[in-house]
N, C-alpha and C positions, 0 to 999 in steps of 0.2 A: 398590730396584726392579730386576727383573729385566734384562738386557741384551737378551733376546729377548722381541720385542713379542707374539709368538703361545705361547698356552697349549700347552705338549706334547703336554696331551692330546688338544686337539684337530687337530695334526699327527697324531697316530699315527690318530684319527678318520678324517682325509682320505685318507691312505697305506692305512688296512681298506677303504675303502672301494671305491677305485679295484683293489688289489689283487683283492678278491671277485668286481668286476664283472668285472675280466681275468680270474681262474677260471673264473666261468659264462659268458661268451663262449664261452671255450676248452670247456666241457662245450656246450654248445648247438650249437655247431659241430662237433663228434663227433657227438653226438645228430641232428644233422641229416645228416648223414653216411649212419648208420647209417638215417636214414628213409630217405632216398633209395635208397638198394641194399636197403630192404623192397621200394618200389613196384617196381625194377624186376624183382623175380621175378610170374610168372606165377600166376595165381589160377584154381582149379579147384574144380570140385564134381564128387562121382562121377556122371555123367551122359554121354547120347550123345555133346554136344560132343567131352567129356577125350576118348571112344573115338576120336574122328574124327583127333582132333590127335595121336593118339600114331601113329593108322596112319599119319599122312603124313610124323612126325619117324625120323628115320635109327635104323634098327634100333629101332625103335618103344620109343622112353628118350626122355624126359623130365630134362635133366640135373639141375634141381633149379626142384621149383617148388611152390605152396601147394596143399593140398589138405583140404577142408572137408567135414565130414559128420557123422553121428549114427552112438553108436557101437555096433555091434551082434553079439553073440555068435554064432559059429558051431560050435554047439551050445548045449551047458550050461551056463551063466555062472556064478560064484563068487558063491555066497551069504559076505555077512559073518557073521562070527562072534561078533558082538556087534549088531547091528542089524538086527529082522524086517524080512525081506522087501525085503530092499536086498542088491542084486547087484552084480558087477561082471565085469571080464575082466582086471583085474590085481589083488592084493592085495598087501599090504605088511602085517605086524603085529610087533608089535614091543614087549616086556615089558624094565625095567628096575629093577634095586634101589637105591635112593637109602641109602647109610649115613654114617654119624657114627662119626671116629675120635680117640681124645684125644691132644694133640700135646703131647708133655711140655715139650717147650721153651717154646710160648706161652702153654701152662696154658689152651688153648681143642678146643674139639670143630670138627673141622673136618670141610666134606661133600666128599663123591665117588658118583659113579656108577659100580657095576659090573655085572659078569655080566648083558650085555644081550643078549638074545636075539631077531632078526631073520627072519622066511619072509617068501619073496615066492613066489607064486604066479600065473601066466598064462596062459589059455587063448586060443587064435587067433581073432584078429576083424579085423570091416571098419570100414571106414566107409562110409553110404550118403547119399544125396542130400536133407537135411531135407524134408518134405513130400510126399517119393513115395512112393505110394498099392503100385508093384509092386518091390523091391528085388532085382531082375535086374540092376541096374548097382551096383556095388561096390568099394571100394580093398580091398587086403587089407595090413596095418599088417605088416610083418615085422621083429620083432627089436624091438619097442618098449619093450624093458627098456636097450637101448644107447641110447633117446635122451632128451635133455635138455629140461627149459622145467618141470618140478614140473608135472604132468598130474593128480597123485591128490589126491584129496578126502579130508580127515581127517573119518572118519564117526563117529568112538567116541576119547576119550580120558577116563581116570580115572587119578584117583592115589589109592592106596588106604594110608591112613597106617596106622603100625605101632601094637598097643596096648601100652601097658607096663604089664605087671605086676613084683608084686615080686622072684619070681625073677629074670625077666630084668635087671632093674635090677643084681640082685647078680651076674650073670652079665656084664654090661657094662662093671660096676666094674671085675671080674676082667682081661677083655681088651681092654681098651680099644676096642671098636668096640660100635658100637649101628645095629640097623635103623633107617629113618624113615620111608620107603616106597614104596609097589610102581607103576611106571608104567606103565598097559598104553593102547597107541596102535592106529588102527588106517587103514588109507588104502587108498580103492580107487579105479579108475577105472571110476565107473557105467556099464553100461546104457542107454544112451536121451540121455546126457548128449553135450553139444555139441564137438567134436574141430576142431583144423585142426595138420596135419600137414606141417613143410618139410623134403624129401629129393625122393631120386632117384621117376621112377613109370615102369617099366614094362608094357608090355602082352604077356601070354602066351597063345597062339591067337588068339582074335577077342577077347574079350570081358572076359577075365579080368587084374585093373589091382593091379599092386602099388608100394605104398610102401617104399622101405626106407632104406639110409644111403645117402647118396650117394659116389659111387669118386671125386670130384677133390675130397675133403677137406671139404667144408667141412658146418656141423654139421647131425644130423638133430635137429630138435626135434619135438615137440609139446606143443602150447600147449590148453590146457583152457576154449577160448573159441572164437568166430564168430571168423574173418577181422576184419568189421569195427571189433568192438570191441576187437582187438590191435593193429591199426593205428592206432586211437584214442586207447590208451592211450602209442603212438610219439610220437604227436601233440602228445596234452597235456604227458608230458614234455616236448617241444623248448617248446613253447611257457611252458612254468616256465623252465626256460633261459634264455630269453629274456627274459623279465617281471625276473625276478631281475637281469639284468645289468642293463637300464634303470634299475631301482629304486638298485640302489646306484650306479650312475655316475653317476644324477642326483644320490644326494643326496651324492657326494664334491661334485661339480661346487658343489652349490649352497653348501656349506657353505664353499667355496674361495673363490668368489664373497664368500660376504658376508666372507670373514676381508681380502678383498683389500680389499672395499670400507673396512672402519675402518681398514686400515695410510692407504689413500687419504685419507680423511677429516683422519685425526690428522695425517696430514702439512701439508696443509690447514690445519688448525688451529692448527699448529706458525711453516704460512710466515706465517699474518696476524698 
């Protein structure tokens, strides 16, 4: 019989357990951090309001704050090049060859991707205020290729496998490398589709409102959703965070509990 009364493994059981929940604490509490300095930036929509507030802030800046709208071409917007009738104002497309090379040491075909070829494409846009009927009030997005949050929409992706025939077979033998096949990707940021934008916003003349990076560092995103449903998604995070720590702290907790209880018992049963 063993000298130690508790199964190891369920030591090392109680020890994951509690460890985890220390993790997700520690992650829910960053998360919750990180909400908190969401709520305190400012929320706007392109509208009389934002104009009001920027003539009364210093040198009419806005040092860094949210800004919500639909997004809209000023001019010509970029037709996709795989998809009727779907436009945008930024593009991205992007073709890739997948090949097979023989590795003579492990006697295996091994894959790689090369010669990948990349356009992006932008023309200037705003954003305007959901639901209004006269788009006289507007953001203008500056330089939205320098900011971050994945904004484009993958509207076309194929992979076009290679066919083999006989020569090439014999041609493969030869050089040890073989096609497998061709990726072609394609991402835009629509038309008409939903924006909210966090950076600097200035106003130029009366009327005229721009987004761009902000000058004390900190990042310009845009995010390819309403305000609300980013702040939601802040939300649900923390609150997985959270659930996840209870879950496992309870069940170290419980599972300590009951290993305490049989040392107690047996001892118990040892003293009569």
């Amino acid at each position: 019989m063993s000298d130690f009364p508790v199964n190891p493994l369920v030591v090392i059981g109680i020890g994951s357990s509690f460890a985890f929940s220390g993790l997700f604490y520690h992650l829910y509490q960053e998360k919750k951090k990180e909400l908190q300095k969401l709520k305190e930036i400012p929320f706007f929509k392109p509208d009389q309001h934002l104009v009001q507030v920027l003539k009364a802030s210093p040198h009419k800046r806005l040092q860094y704050v949210a800004v919500e709208g639909l997004v809209l071409a000023e001019g010509e917007p970029l037709a996709s090049q795989y998809v009727p009738r779907c436009f945008g104002v930024i593009q991205k497309t992007a073709v890739q060859e997948h090949w097979k090379y023989w590795n003579t040491l492990t006697r295996t075909w091994n894959s790689r991707a090369m010669n990948r070829k990349e356009t992006s494409n932008c023309v200037p846009f705003s954003l305007v205020s959901p639901g209004a009927y006269i788009n006289d009030l507007y953001v203008k997005v500056q330089n939205p290729l320098e900011a971050s949050g994945g904004y484009l929409e993958r509207v076309y992706h194929k992979l076009k496998h290679a066919e083999e025939g006989f020569v090439n077979i014999v041609l493969q033998g030869l050089s040890g490398e073989k096609p497998v096949a061709m990726e072609e990707s394609e991402e835009l940021l629509r038309v008409g589709s939903i924006l909210t934008g966090f950076g600097e916003v200035v106003l130029e003349g009366g009327q005229v409102m721009r987004l761009q990076a902000p000058q004390d560092g900190r990042k310009y995103i845009l995010v390819p959703s309403d305000y609300k449903s980013f702040m939601d998604r802040h939300e649900s995070s923390a609150s997985m965070w959270k659930t996840l720590t209870v879950v496992t702290g309870l069940t170290g907790a419980s599972v300590l509990a009951g290993v305490i209880y049989n040392l107690v018992a047996k001892q118990d049963d040892r003293s009569k």
